[in-house]
C-alpha positions in Angstrom: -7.4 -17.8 3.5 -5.0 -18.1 0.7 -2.7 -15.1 -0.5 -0.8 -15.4 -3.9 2.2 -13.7 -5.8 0.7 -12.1 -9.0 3.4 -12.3 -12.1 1.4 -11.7 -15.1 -1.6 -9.7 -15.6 -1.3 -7.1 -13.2 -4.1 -5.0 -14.6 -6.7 -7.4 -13.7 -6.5 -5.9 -10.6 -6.7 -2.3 -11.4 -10.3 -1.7 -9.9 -8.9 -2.7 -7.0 -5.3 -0.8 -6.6 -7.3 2.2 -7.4 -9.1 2.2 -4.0 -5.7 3.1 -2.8 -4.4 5.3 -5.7 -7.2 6.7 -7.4 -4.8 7.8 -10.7 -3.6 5.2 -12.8 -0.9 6.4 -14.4 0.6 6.7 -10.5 0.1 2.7 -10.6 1.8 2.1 -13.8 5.1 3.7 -12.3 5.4 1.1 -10.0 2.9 -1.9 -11.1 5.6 -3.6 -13.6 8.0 -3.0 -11.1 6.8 -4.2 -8.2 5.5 -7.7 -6.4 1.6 -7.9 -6.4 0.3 -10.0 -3.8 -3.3 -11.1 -3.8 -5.2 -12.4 -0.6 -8.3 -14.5 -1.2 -10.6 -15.9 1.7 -13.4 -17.8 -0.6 -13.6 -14.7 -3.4 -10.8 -12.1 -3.4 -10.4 -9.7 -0.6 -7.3 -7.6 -0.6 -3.9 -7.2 -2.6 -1.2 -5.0 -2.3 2.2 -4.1 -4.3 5.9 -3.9 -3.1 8.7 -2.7 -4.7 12.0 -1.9 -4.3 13.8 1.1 -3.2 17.2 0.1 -2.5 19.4 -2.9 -1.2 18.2 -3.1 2.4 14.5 -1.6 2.1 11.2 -2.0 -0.1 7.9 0.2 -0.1 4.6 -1.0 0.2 3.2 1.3 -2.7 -0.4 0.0 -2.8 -2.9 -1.6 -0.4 -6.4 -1.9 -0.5 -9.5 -4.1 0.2 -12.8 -4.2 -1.3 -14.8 -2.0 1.0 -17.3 -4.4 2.1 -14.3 -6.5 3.8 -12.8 -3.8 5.4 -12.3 -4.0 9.1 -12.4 -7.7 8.9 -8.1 -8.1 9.4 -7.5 -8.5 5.7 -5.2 -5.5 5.8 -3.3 -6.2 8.6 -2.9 -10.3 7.6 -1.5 -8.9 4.1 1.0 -7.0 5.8 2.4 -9.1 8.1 2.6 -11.7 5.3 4.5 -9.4 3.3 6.8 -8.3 6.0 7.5 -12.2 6.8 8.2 -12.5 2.8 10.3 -9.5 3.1 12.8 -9.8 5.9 15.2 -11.9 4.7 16.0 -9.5 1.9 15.2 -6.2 3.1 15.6 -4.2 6.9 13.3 -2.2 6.5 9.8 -1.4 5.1 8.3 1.9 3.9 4.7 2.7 3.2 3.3 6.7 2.2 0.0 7.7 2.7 -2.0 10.7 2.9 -2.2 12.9 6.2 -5.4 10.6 7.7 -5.2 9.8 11.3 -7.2 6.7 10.7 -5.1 5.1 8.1 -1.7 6.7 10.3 -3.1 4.6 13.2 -3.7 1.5 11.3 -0.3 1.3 9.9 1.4 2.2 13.3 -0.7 -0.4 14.9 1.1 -3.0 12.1 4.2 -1.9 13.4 5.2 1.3 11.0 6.5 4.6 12.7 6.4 8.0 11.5 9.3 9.0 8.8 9.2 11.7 7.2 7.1 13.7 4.8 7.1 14.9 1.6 5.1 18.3 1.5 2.4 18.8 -1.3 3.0 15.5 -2.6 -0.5 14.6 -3.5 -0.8 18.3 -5.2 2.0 18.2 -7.2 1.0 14.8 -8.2 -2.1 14.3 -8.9 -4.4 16.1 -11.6 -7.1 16.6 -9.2 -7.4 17.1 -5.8 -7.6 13.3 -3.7 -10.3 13.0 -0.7 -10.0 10.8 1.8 -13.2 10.9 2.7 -13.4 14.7 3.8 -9.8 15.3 4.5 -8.0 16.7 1.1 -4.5 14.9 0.9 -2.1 17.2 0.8 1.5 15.8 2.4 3.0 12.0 1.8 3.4 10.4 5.1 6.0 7.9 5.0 6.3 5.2 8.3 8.5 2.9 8.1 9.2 -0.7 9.5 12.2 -2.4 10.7 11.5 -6.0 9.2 
């Protein structure tokens, strides 16, 4: 298992980051902005983008693995990369998600606690409604992570 620092070509990846974000014009406000990280095991598995959001924490805007490697730890082994990569310039990591209790438990089972939430976040936001299988995302969930 190898995972890698993207710098140029971003968009390459776009199938991909739109597992997790299914608009692309969400991505583009944070793609160029932010540190893509791509974990291959063989082929490529998983990648995910952090940026930024002020001196002493980032956000983990974007996750996602191919479907047919879900379940399989890529996920988790991205995260606890990044937060190693992370906590000697940051305190703290964020990560927002939709109201889902699978995806809540997998992040709080990396180490992320409940936040706070940003009501109607996914409505205001998105052009069409976003289905997480059958829930309808609604509220951001942000957890948060002391690194």
């Amino acid at each position: 298992m190898k995972i890698k620092r993207i710098a140029k070509n971003k968009k390459q990846f776009l199938d991909l980051l739109l597992l997790a974000d299914e608009q692309e014009n969400m991505i583009d406000k944070y793609l160029s902005c932010g540190d893509l990280f791509a974990l291959y095991d063989d082929d490529l598995k998983s990648i995910c983008v952090v940026m930024p959001v002020s001196s002493d924490t980032c956000e983990l805007k974007n996750i996602a693995t191919y479907e047919q490697y879900r379940g399989k730890g890529y996920g988790r082994r991205l995260i606890d990369y990044i937060s190693d990569f992370y906590k000697k310039d940051y305190k703290a990591m964020l990560v927002g998600t939709g109201e889902v209790p699978a995806i809540l438990s997998f992040y709080e089972s990396c180490g992320f606690k409940k936040y706070h939430r940003i009501e109607n976040f996914f409505t205001n936001n998105y052009d069409r409604p976003i289905f997480e299988g059958d829930i309808q995302l609604v509220d951001m969930i942000y957890l948060r992570k002391d690194l």
